[in-house]
N, C-alpha and C positions, 0 to 999 in steps of 0.2 A: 395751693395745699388742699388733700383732700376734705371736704365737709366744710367748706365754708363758702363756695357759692354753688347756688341751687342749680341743681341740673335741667336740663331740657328734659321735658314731658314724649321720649319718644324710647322704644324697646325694639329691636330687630336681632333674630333669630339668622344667621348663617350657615348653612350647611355643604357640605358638600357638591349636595347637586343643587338647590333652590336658597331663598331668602324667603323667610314669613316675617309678616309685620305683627306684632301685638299690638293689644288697646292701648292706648297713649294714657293710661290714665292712673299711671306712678311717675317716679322722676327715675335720672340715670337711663342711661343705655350699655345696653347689655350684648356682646354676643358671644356664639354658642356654635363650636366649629366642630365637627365628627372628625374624630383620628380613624386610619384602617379604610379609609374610602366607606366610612360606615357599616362595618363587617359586624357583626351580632357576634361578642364572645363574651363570658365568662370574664368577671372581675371583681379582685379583692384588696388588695391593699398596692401600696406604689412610695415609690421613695425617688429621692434628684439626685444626679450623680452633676458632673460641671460638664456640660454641655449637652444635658440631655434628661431622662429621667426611663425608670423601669416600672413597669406593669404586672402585679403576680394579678396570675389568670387560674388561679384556684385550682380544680380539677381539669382544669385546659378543655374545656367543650367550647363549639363553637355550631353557629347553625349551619355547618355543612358537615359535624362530628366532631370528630378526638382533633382538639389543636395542639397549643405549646402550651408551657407550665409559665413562662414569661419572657416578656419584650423588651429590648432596651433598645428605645428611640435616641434617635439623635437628632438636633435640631430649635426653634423655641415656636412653632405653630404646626397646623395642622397639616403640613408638609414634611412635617420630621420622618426619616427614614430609621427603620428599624432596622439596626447593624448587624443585631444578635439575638437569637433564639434561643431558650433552652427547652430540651424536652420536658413533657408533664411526665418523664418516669426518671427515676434516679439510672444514671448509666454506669453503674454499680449493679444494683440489684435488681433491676428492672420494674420495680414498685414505684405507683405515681405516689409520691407526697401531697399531702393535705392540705396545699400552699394556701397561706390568709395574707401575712403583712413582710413586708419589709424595710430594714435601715441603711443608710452607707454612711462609710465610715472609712480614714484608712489604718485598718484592725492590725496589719505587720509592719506598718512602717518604711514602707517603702515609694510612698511618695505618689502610689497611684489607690484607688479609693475602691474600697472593696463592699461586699454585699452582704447582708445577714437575714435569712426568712425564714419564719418562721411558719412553722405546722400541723395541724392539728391531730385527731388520733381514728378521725372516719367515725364513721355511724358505725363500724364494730367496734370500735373503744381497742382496738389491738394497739400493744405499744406500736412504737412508730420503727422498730428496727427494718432497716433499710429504707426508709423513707421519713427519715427525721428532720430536724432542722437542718438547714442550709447556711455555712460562711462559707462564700464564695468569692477567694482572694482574689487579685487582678496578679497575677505575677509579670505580667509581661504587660506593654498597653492591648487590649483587648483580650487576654489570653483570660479565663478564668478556670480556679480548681476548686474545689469544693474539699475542705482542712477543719470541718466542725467536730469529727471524730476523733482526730487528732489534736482539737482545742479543744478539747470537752466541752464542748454548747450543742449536741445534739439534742437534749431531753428527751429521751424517747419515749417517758411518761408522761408528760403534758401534754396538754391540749392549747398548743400555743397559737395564740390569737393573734398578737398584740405586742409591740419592741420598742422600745425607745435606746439611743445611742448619745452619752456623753462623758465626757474625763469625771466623772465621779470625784474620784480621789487623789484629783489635780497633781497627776505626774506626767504630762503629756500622752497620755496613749487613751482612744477610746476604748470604755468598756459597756458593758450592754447589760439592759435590763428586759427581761421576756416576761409579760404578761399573758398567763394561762388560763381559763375556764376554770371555773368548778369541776373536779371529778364528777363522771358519773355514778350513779347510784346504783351500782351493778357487783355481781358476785362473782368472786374466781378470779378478780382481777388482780394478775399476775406486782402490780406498780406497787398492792398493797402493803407487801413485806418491804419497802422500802419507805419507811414515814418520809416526809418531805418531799419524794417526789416528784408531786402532782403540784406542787404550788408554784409560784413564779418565783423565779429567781432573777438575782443581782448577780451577774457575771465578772470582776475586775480582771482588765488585761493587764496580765503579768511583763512582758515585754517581752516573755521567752516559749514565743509561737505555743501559746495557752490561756484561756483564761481561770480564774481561780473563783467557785460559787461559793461568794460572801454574804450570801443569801442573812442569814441568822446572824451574822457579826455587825451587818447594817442594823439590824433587826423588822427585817422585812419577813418576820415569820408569818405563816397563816395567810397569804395575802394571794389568794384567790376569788374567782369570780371577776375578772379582769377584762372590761368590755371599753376602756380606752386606756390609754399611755402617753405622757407627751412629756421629755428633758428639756430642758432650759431654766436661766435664772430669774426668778422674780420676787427673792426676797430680799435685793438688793445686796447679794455679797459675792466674790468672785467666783463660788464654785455653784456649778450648777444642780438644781433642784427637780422634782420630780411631781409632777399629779397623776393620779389614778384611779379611772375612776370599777368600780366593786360590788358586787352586790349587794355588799355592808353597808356603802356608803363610800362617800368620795375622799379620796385621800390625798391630803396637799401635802407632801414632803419637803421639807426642810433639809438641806444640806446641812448638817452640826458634830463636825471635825470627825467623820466618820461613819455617820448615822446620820441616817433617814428617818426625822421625826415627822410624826402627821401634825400638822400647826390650824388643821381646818375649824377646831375651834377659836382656837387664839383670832383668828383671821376672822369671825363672827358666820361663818360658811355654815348653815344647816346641814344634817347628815342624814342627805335624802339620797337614795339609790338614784345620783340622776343620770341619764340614760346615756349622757353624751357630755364631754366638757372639753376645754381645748382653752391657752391664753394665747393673746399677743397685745400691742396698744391698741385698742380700739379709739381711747379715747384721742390718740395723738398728742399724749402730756408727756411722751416718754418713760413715762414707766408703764410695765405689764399692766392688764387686765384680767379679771375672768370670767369667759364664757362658760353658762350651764346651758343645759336642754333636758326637758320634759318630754313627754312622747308629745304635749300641747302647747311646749310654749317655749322661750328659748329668754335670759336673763345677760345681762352683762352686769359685775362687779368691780367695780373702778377700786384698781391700784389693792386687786383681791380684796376689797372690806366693802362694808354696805353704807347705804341700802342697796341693795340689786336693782334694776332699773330693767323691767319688761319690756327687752325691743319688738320681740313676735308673740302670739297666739294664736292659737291653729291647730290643728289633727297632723296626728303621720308625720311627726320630727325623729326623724331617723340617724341623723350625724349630720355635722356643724364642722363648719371651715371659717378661718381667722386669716385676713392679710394684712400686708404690713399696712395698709392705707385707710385700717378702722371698718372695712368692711367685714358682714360676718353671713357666709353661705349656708343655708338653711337647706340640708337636703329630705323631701320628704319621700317617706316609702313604708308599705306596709308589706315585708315579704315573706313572713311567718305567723298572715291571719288566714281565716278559713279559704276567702278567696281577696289573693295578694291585689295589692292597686300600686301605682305608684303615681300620686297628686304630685303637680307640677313644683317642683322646686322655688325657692326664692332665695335673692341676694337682697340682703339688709344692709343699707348704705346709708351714715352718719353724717345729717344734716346740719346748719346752724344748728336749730332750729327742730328733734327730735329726730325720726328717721324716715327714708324712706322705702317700701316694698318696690321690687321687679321679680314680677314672676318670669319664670322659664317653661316653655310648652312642655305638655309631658315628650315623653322619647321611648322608643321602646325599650323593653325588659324592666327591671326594678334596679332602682337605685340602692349604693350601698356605700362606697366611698366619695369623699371627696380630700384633696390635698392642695393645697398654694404650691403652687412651682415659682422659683425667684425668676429664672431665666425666661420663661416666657411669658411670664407676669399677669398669669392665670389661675383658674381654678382645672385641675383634671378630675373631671367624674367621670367615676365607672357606676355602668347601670344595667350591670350582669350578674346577680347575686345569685348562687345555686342553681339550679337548671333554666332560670329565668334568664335567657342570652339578653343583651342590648348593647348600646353603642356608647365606646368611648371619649367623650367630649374634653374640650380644653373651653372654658369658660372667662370672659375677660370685660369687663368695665372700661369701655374705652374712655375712660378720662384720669384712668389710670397711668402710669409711665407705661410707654411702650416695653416691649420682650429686648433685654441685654443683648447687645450687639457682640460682647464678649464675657464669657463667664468662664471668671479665675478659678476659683477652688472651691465652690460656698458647696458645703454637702448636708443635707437633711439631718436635724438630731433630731427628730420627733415622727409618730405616725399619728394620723387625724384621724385614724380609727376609732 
């Protein structure tokens, strides 16, 4: 079981073309395989589909120029073959979308697992017509269409960031919740004359190829400034719950027969703008935990209530990844200071006995994502943020389980964003 005997004192970096050694002088071994034969592109959010996972590549740059808008690999290591491309311009209207994150899910019912991505509104703050969000159903195996117009989940006034995917209001169908930006602070903007909406919304699927914004009936009003998202259950009841984290402050929602209560007090959680937050067991007791991050420091709250327990401190915490095996991936990067760095990452791995640090060598471009993938029983960082290109990695703890030999149906309800 993981975290109860100590690891060997050794670190090896694997790559595509070479093997680097690191200093032996943390526990756990780590490696760190380039997806794309190590191609430099643009990367923003990623989601798992069952035998494989998808890649949004934001504005689709890449360092030989204009790429795709996103990937869908197949496979569970740095071998996986990319089946399917979609262009970075809607083939509608020929406008690239603002692509940040994405969820799957299967949203019609039909037994194969479909796509939801979300997009922002560009540095001209234009709504997003013709380049809105994206559900992009599977109608056939491989076939996909893009139906968010016709489900009303486009938004074409938000600046969507951030989604999370789960049966809300446990009638079997998933429904989705889009986490938005703060408006900008700008004049003439058309979104105005419609109150509400710039803010995030709670989407439930109807079952009648639509979904219905429950936004206010949750009472998830006001709830902008949306810079993570992640469904699942962790207050011990069968419908699943919601964190979020805000510029106000972090928001732990509570499923309560309809409504999305914030319980971050009740739960003893201060209500600090934290930068990053994400649960899973860390501690391996079987129930949830919760991970925060500071821009300096990163906390684990056992079974969400305190004391918090400081696993890291450090500069440049940028986003935080959870796996099932109590490990918690510390990505660091500063991509929006004067002159961007990106310090080398680390995985935080739960010892008897307190924890242990493995750094990750830097890599080029800036780090921005990372996500757990079940099937290849990895971590996937993208380290392409903005015009900053770098290389996509799958990341893994070899004393982890190995990458599923077959993967039945498990699909993503949360983004690590």
């Amino acid at each position: 079981m993981r975290g109860v005997l100590a690891r060997a004192c050794a670190v090896a970096l694997a790559t595509a073309a070479m093997t680097t050694s690191l200093p032996a002088a943390q526990s756990s071994t780590v490696v760190s395989e380039a997806l794309l034969g190590g191609k430099l592109v643009e990367s923003w959010g990623a989601c798992e589909i069952p035998g494989g996972w998808v890649v949004v590549h934001h504005d689709g740059w890449t360092s030989a120029g204009e790429g795709v808008g996103m990937r869908l690999f197949e496979g569970t290591d740095a071998n996986a073959v990319v089946t399917r491309k979609w262009s970075r311009y809607s083939p509608v209207t020929g406008r690239a979308p603002d692509r940040h994150d994405c969820v799957s899910a299967d949203f019609d019912g039909n037994g194969l697992v479909d796509l939801y991505v979300t997009g922002g509104r560009g540095s001209d703050n234009a709504t997003k017509d013709g380049r809105a969000n994206e559900l992009w159903l599977q109608i056939e195996p491989g076939v996909y269409r893009n139906r968010a117009k016709a489900w009303g989940v486009e938004d074409v006034c938000g600046r969507s960031h951030y989604a999370a995917t789960a049966d809300f209001n446990q009638d079997g169908r998933p429904d989705l919740y889009v986490g938005n930006a703060d408006p900008r602070p700008v004049e003439d903007d058309p979104c105005d004359a419609f109150p509400g909406s710039e803010t995030s919304h709670l989407y439930i699927n109807t079952g009648a190829r639509s979904f219905a914004d429950e936004t206010a009936a949750w009472g998830l009003t006001g709830n902008g400034g949306v810079h993570c998202a992640q469904a699942g259950q962790f207050t011990g009841t069968p419908a699943p719950d919601l964190i979020v984290c805000r510029d106000q402050g972090l928001a732990v929602l509570k499923n309560v027969r309809g409504s999305l209560v914030d319980r971050r007090a009740r739960f003893g959680i201060p209500s600090t703008n934290w930068k990053q937050a994400a649960f899973g067991d860390v501690t391996l007791d079987g129930v949830p935990d919760l991970v925060t991050a500071t821009y300096s420091s990163v906390q684990v709250w056992p079974s969400f209530g305190g004391p918090a327990e400081s696993i890291y401190s450090g500069d440049s915490v940028h986003n935080i990844g959870v796996n099932p095996h109590g490990d918690v991936f510390v990505l660091r990067s500063n991509p929006y200071a004067t002159v961007p760095t990106n310090p080398a990452d680390v995985v935080m791995v739960k010892e008897t006995e307190g924890w242990s640090s493995t750094p990750l060598p830097d890599v080029t471009g800036l780090g921005d994502n990372v996500m757990w993938l079940e099937g290849p029983q990895a971590w996937l960082v993208g380290n392409g943020i903005e015009d900053n290109l770098g290389t996509l990695q799958l990341v893994r703890t070899l004393d982890d389980p190995p990458p599923l030999t077959e993967i039945t149906g498990r699909v993503a309800t949360q983004s690590p964003r």
